[in-house]
C-alpha positions in Angstrom: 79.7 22.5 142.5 77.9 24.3 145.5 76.7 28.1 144.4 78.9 30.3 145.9 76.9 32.7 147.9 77.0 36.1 146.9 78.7 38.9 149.4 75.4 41.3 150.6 77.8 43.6 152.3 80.4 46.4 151.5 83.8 45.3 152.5 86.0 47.8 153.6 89.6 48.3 152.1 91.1 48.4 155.2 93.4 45.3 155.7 92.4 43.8 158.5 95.7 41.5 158.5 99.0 42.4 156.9 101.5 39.7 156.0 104.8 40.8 154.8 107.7 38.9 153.2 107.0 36.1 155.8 109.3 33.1 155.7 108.9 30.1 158.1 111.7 27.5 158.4 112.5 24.3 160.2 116.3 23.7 159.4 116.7 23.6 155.5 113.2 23.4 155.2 111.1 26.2 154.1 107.4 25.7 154.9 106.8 29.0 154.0 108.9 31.2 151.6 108.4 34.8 151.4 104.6 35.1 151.5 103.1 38.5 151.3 99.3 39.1 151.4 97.0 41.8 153.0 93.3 40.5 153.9 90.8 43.5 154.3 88.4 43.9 157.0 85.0 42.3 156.6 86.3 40.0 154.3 85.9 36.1 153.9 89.3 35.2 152.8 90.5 31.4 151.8 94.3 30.0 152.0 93.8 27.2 149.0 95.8 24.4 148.5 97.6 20.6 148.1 98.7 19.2 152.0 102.3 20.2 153.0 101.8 24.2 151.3 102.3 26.0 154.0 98.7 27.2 154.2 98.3 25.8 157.7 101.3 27.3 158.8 100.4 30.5 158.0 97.0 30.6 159.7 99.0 29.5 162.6 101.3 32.1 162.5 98.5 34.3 162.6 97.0 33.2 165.4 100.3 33.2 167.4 100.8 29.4 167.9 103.7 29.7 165.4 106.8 32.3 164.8 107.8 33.6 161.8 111.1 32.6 161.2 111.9 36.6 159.5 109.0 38.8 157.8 106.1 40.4 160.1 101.9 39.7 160.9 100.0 42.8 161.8 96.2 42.6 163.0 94.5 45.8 162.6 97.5 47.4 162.2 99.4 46.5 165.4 102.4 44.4 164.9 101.7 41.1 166.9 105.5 40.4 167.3 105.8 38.9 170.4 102.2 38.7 171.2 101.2 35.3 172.7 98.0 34.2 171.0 95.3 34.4 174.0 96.1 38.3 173.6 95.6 38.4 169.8 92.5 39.9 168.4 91.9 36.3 167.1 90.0 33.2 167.5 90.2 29.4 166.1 88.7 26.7 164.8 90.3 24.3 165.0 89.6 20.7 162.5 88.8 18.8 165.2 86.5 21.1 167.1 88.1 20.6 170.4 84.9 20.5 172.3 84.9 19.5 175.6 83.0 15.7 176.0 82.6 16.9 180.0 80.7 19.8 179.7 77.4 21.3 178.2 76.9 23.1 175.4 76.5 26.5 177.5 79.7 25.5 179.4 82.2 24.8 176.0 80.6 28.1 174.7 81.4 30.3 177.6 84.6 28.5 178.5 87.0 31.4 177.2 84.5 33.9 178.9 85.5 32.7 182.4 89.2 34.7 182.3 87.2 38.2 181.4 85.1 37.7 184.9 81.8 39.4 183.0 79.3 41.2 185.6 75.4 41.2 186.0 74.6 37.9 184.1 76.7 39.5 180.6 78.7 35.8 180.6 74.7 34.4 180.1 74.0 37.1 177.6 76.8 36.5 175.4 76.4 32.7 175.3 72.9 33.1 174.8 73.6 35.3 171.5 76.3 33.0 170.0 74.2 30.5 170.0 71.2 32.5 168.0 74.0 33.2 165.5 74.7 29.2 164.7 71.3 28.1 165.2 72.0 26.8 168.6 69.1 28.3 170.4 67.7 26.2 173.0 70.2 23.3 173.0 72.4 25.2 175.7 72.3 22.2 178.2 72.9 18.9 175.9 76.2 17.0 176.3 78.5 17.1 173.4 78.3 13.4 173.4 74.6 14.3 172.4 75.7 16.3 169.0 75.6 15.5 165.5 78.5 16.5 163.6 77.1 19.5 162.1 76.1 20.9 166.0 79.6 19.9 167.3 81.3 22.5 164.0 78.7 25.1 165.5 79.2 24.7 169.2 82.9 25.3 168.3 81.7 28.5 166.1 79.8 29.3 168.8 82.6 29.5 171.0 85.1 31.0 169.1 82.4 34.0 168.2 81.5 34.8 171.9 85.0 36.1 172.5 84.1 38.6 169.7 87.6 38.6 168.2 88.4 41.1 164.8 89.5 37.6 162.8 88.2 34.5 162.9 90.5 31.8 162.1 89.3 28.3 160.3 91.5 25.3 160.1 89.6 23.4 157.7 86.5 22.8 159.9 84.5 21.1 157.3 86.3 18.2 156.6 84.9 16.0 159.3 81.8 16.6 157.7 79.6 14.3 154.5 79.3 15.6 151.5 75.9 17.1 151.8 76.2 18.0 155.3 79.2 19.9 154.5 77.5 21.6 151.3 75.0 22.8 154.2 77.3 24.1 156.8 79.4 26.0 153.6 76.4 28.3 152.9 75.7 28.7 156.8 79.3 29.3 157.6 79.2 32.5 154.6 76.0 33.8 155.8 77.4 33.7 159.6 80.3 35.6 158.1 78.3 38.3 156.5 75.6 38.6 160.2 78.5 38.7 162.2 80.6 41.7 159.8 84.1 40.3 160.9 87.2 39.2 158.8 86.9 35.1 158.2 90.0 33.1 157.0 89.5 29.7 156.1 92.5 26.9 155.5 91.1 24.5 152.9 92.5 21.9 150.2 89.1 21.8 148.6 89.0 24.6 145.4 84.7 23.7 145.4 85.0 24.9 149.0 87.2 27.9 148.6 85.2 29.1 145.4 81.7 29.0 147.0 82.8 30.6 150.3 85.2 33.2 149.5 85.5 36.9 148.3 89.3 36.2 147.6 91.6 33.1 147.6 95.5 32.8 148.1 96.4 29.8 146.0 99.5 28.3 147.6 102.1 25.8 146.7 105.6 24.7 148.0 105.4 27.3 150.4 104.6 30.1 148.3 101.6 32.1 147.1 101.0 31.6 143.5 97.9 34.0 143.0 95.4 35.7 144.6 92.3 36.7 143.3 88.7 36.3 143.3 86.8 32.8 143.2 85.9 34.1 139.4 89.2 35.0 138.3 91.5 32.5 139.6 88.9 30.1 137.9 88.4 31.5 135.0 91.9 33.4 134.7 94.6 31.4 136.4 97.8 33.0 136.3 100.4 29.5 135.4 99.1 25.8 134.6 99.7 24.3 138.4 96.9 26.7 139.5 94.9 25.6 136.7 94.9 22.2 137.3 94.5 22.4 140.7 91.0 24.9 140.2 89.4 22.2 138.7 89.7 20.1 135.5 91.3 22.1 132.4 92.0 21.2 129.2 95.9 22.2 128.3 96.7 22.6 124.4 100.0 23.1 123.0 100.6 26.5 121.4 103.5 28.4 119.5 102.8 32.4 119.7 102.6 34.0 116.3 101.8 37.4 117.7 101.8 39.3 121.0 100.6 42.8 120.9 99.5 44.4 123.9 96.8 42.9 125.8 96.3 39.9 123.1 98.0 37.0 121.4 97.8 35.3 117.9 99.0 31.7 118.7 98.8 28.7 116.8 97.8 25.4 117.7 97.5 21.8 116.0 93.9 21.2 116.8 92.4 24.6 117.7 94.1 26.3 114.6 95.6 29.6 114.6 93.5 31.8 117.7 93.4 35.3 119.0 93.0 35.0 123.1 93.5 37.9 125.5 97.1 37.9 127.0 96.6 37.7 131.1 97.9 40.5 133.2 100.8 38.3 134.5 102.1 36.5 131.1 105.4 36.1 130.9 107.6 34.8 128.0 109.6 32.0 129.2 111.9 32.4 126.5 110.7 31.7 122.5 107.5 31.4 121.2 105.9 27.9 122.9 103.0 28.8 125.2 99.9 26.8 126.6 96.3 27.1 125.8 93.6 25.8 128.6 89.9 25.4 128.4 87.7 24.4 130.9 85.6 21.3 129.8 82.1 23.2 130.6 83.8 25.4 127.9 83.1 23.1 125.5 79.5 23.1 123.7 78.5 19.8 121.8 76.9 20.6 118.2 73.8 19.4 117.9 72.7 18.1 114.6 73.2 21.0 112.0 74.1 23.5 114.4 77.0 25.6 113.2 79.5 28.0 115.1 82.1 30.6 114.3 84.5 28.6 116.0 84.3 24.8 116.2 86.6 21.6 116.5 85.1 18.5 115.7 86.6 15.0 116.7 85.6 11.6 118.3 84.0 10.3 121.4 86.1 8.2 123.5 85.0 8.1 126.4 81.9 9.0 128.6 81.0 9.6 132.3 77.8 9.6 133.7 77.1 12.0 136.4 73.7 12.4 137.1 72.7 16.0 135.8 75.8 15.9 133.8 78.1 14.0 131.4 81.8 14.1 130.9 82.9 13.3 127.3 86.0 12.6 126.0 86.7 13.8 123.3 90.0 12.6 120.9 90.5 15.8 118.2 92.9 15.4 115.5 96.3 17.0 115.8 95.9 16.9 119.5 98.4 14.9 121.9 95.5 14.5 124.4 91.7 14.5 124.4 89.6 16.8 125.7 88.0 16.5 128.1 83.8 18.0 127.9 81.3 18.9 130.9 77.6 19.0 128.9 74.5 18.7 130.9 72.2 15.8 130.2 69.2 18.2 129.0 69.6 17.7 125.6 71.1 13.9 125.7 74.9 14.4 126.5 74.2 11.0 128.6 73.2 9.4 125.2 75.8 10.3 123.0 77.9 7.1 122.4 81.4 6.0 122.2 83.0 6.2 118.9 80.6 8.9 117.8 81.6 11.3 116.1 81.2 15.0 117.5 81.5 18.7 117.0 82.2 21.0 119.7 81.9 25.1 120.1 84.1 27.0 122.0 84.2 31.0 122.5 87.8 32.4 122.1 87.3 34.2 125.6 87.6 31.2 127.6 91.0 30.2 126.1 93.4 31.0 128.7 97.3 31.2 127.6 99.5 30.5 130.1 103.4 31.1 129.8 104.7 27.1 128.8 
C-alpha cells in the first residue's frame, strides 16, 4: 500500500462545507438517505466506497449539478440553495478530464478565466502560476493530443486551481491512470493540496487511495454514511463488519460476549479462546451475547522456531501467496469455521514456509476489533 503522506499543515476547525440530513431521490429510489457530514477548511477529505453509494451524487450536489431532493449544502457558511454551480465557490475534476483536444495547454487552463475579463496581463499571470503548482511549467503551448496521461490529470488540476475556488471537487481523477503512475500522481495530488491551503474532496472506490491521501474519510454504502474517521481509525477501528471488509482484508471470528464492562469486553471464542479487547465507541448489542472478532492479517506474526508469545494460536498452512516483498498465508486453526488469513513479509522466509506446515502465530489483543454480530 502507497505511504500515506503526512498532513504538514494545521487545519482549521472551521467546516468549510456543511451537509445536513441530505436525502437525494429518483422516484422510490434513494441514492442518498439522510447523509450528514461537515468537512473543515484546509482539509483533504475522501467520500469512500462500492459503485452505486451515493458518493458521486453527493460531490455532485455540492458542486451544484445536482439538487437535493430535502436536507441543505452550505460552502463557507452560505447556504447554496439555489445557487447554480458556475457561482459556487467550487471547482471540478472531472474522471475524464474534459480537456479540450482543440486548444493548448495555456488555452484549456485559462478557459474559465475568459468570463472574469482579467486586466494588465493577470489572465497570463494566473495561468502561468497554475501551471508551477502541477509541474506544468513550460509546456504552456503543447496540444492535448501531445500529453501523457499523467499531464492531461494536471492540465485539468491546473485549470480547476486557476479559478481559485474555496473547494476543490475530485471525481475520481485517478482512475484513468496505471498503477504506478497513479501511485505517483496520489502523493503529488496531497502535496498540491497542502501548497495550495484549500479544502480537497476526492470521490474514490479505492480504500489504498482514500487511506494514503486523506485526513478523513466518509465510508458510504446504500446511500448512507457508515463512518467517518481518520485513514488510521477506520482501518484499524471500523465501526460494523461491511466497513471492515471493505478497508481491506480482515479476519472475522465468531464470538459470544462473557463480559462487557465499560470500555472493554471478555468474549469467548472457539479458536482464539476466551479474550479481553477494548469495546469501540459505537458498539452496540444487537440483542444477546453473539458478537464478531476481526484481525487484520498483518496482525498476525508467524513463530519462528522456539519463539514464544503471551498470546498465540497455532494451526496449519493451507495455502500461500506469493507477493514479492510479502507472503499471504493461510492459515486453517482448529475450532475455527474459516482460516485465517496472514500478511508476513518475506525477510525472514514467509515465502518459504510450505503447505501443510504446521505454524504458530502471535497476535496482540489490541488489534482484535469486536464488532456488534
Amino acid at each position: 500500500m502507497l505511504e500515506r503522506v503526512q498532513s504538514e499543515r494545521t487545519q482549521s476547525d472551521r467546516a468549510m462545507i456543511e451537509i445536513r440530513d441530505v436525502t437525494r431521490s429518483y422516484g422510490s429510489f434513494k441514492a442518498l438517505d439522510n447523509a450528514s457530514l461537515a468537512i473543515r477548511e484546509g482539509e483533504f477529505f475522501s467520500l469512500l466506497g462500492p459503485s452505486g453509494c451515493g458518493k458521486t451524487t453527493l460531490l455532485r450536489m455540492i458542486a451544484g449539478f445536482d439538487t437535493p431532493t430535502s436536507g441543505s449544502i452550505a460552502v463557507d457558511g452560505q447556504p447554496m440553495d439555489g445557487i447554480p454551480a458556475n457561482r459556487r465557490p467550487t471547482n471540478m475534476v472531472f474522471q475524464s478530464y474534459a480537456i479540450f483536444p482543440h486548444l493548448d495547454v495555456e488555452q484549456n487552463v485559462a478557459y474559465g478565466l475568459k468570463r472574469l475579463k482579467l486586466q494588465g496581463g493577470e489572465e497570463k499571470r494566473r495561468v502561468e502560476e497554475a501551471l508551477a503548482q502541477v509541474s506544468l511549467t513550460g509546456l504552456g503551448k503543447r496540444r492535448a493530443t501531445e500529453l501523457s496521461g499523467g499531464q492531461r490529470q494536471r492540465v485539468a488540476l491546473a485549470r480547476a486551481l486557476v479559478m481559485r475556488p474555496k473547494v476543490l471537487l475530485l471525481d475520481e481523477p485517478l482512475s484513468a491512470l496505471d498503477k504506478k503512475l497513479r501511485e505517483q500522481m496520489q502523493v503529488e495530488l496531497r502535496r498540491l493540496q497542502q501548497a495550495v491551503g484549500i479544502t480537497f474532496v476526492l470521490v474514490t472506490h479505492d480504500q489504498y487511495e482514500a487511506l494514503a491521501m486523506s485526513d478523513r474519510i466518509a465510508v458510504m454504502f446504500g446511500g448512507r454514511i457508515a463512518q467517518i474517521a481518520s485513514p488510521k481509525e477506520i482501518y484499524q477501528r471500523p465501526v460494523n463488519r461491511q466497513v471492515a471488509d471493505f478497508l481491506g482484508g480482515m479476519n472475522f471470528v465468531r464470538a459470544e460476549i462473557v463480559e462487557e464492562n465499560g470500555a472493554s469486553l471478555v468474549l469467548d471464542t472457539l479458536g482464539f479462546g476466551r479474550v479481553k479487547t477494548d469495546k469501540p465507541k459505537a458498539f452496540v448489542r444487537n440483542g444477546g451475547g453473539a458478537a464478531t472478532l476481526g484481525i487484520r492479517p498483518e496482525r498476525l506474526r508467524v513463530l519462528w522456531d522456539n519463539a514464544t508469545a503471551k498470546f498465540e494460536v497455532a494451526g496449519k498452512v493451507v495455502e500461500r501467496h506469493y507477493f514479492g516483498e510479502i507472503t499471504h498465508l493461510i492459515v486453517e486453526i482448529p475450532g475455527l469455521e474459516k482460516p485465517l488469513s496472514v500478511t508476513e513479509t518475506n525477510d525472514f522466509g514467509a515465502d518459504d514456509i510450505p503447505v501443510g506446515a504446521p505454524i504458530r502465530l502471535a497476535y496482540d489483543p489490541e488489534a482484535l476489533v469486536a464488532m456488534a454480530d
